[in-house]
LUMDOVEX-170524 format. One record per residue: residue in one letter; z, x, y of N, C-alpha, C in turn. Coordinates in steps of 0.1 Angstrom, whole numbers, plus 2048, in hexadecimal, padded with zeros to 3 digits. Layout:
BEGIN
+-----+-----+-----+-----+-----+-----+-----+-----+-----+-----+
! res !  nz !  nx !  ny ! caz ! cax ! cay !  cz !  cx !  cy !
+-----+-----+-----+-----+-----+-----+-----+-----+-----+-----+
!   a !   Z !   X !   Y !   Z !   X !   Y !   Z !   X !   Y !
...
+-----+-----+-----+-----+-----+-----+-----+-----+-----+-----+
end
This chain:
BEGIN
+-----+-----+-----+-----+-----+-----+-----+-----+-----+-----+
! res !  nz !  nx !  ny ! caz ! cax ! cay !  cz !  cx !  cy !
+-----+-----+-----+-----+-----+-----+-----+-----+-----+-----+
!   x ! 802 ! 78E ! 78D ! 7FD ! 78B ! 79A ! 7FF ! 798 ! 7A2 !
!   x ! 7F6 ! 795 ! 7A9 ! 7F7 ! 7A8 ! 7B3 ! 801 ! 7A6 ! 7C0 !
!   x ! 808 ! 7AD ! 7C3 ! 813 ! 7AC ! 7CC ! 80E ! 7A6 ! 7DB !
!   x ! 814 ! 79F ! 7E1 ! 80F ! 796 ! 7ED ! 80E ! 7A7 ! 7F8 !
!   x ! 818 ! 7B1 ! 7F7 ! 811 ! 7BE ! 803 ! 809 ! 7C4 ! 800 !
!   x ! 803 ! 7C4 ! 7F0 ! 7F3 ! 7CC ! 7F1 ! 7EE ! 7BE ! 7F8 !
!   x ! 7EC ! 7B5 ! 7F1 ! 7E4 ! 7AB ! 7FC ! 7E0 ! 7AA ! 809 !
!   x ! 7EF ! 7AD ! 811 ! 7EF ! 7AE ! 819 ! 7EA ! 7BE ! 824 !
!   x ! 7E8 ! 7C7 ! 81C ! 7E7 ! 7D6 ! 822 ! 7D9 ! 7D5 ! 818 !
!   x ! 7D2 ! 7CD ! 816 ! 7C5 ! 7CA ! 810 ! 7B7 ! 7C5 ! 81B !
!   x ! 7C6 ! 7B6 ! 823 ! 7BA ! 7AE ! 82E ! 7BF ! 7B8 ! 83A !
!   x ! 7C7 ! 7C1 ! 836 ! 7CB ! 7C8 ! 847 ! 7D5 ! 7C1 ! 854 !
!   x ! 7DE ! 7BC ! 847 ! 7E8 ! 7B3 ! 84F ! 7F4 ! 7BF ! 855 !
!   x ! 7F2 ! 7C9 ! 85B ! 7FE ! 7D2 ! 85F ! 807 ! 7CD ! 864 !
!   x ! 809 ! 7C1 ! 870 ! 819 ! 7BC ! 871 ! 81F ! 7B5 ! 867 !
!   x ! 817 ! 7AF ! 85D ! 823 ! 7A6 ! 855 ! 825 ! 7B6 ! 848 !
!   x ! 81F ! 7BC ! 84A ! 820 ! 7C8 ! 840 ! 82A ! 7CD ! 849 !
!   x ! 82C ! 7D2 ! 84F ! 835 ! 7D8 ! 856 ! 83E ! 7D3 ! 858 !
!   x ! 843 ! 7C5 ! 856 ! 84A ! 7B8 ! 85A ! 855 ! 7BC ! 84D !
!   x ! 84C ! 7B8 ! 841 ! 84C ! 7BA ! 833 ! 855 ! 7C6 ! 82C !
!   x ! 84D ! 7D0 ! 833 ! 856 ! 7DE ! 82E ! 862 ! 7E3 ! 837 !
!   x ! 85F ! 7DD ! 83E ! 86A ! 7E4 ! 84A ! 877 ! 7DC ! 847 !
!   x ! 878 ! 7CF ! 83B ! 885 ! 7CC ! 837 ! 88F ! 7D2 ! 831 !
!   x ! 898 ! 7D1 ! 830 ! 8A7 ! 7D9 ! 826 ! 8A2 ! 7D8 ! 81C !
!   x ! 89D ! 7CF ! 813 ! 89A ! 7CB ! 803 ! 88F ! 7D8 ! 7FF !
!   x ! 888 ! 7DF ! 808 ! 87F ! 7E1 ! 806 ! 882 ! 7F1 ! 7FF !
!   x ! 88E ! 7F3 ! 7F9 ! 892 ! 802 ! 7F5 ! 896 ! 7F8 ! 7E3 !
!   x ! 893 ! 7EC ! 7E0 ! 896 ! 7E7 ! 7D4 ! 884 ! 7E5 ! 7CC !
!   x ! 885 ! 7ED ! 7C6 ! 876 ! 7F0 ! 7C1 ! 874 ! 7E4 ! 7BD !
!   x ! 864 ! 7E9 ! 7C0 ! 858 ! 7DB ! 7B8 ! 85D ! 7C9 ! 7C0 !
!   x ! 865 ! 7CB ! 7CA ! 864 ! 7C0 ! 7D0 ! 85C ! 7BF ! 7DF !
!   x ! 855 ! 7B7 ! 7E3 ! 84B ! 7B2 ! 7EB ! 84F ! 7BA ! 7F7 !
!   x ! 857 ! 7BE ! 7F8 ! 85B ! 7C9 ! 805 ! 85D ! 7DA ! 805 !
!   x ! 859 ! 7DA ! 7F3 ! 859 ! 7EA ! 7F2 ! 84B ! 7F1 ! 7F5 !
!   x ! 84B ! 7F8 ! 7FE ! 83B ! 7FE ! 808 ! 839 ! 804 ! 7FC !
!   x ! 83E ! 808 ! 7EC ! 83A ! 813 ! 7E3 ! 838 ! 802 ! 7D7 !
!   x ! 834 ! 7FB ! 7DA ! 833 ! 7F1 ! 7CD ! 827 ! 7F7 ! 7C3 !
!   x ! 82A ! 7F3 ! 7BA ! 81E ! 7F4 ! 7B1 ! 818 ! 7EB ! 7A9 !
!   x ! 809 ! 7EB ! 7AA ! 802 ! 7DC ! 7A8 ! 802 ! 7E2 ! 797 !
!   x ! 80A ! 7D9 ! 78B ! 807 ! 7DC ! 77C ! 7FB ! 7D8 ! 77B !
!   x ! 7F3 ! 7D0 ! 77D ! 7E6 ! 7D2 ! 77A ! 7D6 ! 7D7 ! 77E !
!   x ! 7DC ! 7E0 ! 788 ! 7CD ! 7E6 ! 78D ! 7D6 ! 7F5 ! 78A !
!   x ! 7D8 ! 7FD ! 786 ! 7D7 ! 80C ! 785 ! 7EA ! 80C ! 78D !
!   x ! 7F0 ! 806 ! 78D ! 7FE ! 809 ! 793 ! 7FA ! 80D ! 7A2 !
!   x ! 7EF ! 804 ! 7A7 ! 7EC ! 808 ! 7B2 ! 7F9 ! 803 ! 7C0 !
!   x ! 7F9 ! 806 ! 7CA ! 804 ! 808 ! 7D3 ! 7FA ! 804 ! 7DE !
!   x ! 801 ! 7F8 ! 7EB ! 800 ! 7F3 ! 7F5 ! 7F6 ! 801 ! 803 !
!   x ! 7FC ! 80B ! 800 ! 7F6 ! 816 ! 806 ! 7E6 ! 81B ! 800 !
!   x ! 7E0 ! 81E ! 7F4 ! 7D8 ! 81A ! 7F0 ! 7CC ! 810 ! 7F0 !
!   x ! 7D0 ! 806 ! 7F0 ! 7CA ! 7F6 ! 7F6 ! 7C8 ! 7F6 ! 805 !
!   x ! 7D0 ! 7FB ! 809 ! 7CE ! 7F9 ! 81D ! 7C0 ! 806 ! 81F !
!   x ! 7C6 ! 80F ! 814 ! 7BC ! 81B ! 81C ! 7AF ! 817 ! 813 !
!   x ! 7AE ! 810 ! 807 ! 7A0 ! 811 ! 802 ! 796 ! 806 ! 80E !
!   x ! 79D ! 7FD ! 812 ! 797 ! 7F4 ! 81B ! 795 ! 7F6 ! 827 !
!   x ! 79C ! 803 ! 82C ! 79A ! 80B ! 83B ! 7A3 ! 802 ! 844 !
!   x ! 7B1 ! 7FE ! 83F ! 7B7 ! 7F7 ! 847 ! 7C2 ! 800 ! 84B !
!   x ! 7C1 ! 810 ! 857 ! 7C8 ! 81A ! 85D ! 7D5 ! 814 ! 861 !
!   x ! 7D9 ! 805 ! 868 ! 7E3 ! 802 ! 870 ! 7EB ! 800 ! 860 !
!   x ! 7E8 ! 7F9 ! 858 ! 7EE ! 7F8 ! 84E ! 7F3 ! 801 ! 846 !
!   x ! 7EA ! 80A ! 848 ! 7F1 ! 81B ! 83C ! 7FC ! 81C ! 842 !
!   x ! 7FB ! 81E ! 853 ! 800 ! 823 ! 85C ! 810 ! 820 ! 85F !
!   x ! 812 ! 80F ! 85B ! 81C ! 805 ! 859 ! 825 ! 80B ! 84C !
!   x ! 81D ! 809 ! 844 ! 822 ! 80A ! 82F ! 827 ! 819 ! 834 !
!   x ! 825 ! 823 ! 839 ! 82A ! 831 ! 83A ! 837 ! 835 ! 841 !
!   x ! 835 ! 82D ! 851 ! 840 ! 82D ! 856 ! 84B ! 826 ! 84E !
!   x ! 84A ! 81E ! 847 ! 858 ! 818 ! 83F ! 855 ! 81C ! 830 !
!   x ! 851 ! 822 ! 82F ! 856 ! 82D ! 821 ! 84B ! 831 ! 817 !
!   x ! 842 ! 82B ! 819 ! 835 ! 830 ! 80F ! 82F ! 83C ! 811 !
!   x ! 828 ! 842 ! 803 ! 827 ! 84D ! 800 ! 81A ! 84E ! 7FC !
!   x ! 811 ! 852 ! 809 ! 802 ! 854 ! 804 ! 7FE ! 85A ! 7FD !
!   x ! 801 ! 865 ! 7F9 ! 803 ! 874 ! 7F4 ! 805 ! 86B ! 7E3 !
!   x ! 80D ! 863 ! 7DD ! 80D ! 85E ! 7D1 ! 806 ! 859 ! 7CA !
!   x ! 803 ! 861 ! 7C2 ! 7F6 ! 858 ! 7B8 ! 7F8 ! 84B ! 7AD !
!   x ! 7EE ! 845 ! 7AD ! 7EE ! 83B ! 7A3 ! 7EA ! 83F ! 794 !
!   x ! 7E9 ! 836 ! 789 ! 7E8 ! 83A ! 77F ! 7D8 ! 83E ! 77B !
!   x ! 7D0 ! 839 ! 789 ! 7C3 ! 83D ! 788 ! 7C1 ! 84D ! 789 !
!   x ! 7C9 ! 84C ! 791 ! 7CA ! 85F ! 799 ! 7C6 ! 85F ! 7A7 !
!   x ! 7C5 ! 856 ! 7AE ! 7C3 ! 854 ! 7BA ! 7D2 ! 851 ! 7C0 !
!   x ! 7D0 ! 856 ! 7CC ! 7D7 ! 852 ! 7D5 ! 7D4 ! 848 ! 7E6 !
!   x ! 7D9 ! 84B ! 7EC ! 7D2 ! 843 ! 7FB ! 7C8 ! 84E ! 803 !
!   x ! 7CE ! 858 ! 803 ! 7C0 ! 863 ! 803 ! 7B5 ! 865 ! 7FD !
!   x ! 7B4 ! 866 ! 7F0 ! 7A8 ! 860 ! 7EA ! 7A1 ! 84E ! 7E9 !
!   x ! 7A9 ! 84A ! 7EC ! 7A5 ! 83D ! 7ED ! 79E ! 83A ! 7F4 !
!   x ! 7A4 ! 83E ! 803 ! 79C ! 841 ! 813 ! 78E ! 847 ! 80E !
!   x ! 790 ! 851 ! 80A ! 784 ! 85C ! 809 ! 777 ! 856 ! 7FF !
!   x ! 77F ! 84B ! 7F5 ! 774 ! 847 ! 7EB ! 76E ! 841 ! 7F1 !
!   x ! 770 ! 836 ! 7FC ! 76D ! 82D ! 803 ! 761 ! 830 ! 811 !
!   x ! 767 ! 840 ! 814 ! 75F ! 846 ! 81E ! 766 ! 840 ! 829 !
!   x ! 773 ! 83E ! 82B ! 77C ! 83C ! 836 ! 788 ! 845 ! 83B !
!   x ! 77E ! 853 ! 836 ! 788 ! 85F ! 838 ! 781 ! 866 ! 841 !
+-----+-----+-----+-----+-----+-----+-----+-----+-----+-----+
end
């Protein structure tokens, strides 16, 4: 199953994403509050990634302030910068 905060940093939900990462839990990997989760079945893709391929800014914007790293690539070789960019939302 894909993690409920790409889901969420997918439909452009920034407060409950923000809600989400901004908890204590969220420094215990791979759980629903980590801004750096990684989806195992699309490319180890990450919540930051997903917000920016769908051009959802308030969302990157959210996942960053509480600890996510746009700058990190997936196992595709993208990151949230290319993602943006593949999208044409750069």
């Amino acid at each position: 199953a894909i993690c409920p905060t790409s889901c969420c940093a997918m439909w452009g939900c920034a407060p409950l994403v923000d809600c989400l990462t901004s908890l204590p839990c969220k420094h215990i990997p791979c759980t629903p509050c980590d801004p750096n989760a990684r989806n195992p079945l699309w490319f180890c893709a990450q919540p930051a990634g997903w917000a920016a391929s769908f051009g959802q800014l308030h969302t990157v914007m959210a996942l960053v302030k509480n600890g996510a790293d746009p700058a990190e690539l997936n196992l595709a070789g993208n990151n949230a910068y290319s993602d943006a960019g593949r999208e044409r939302h750069g």
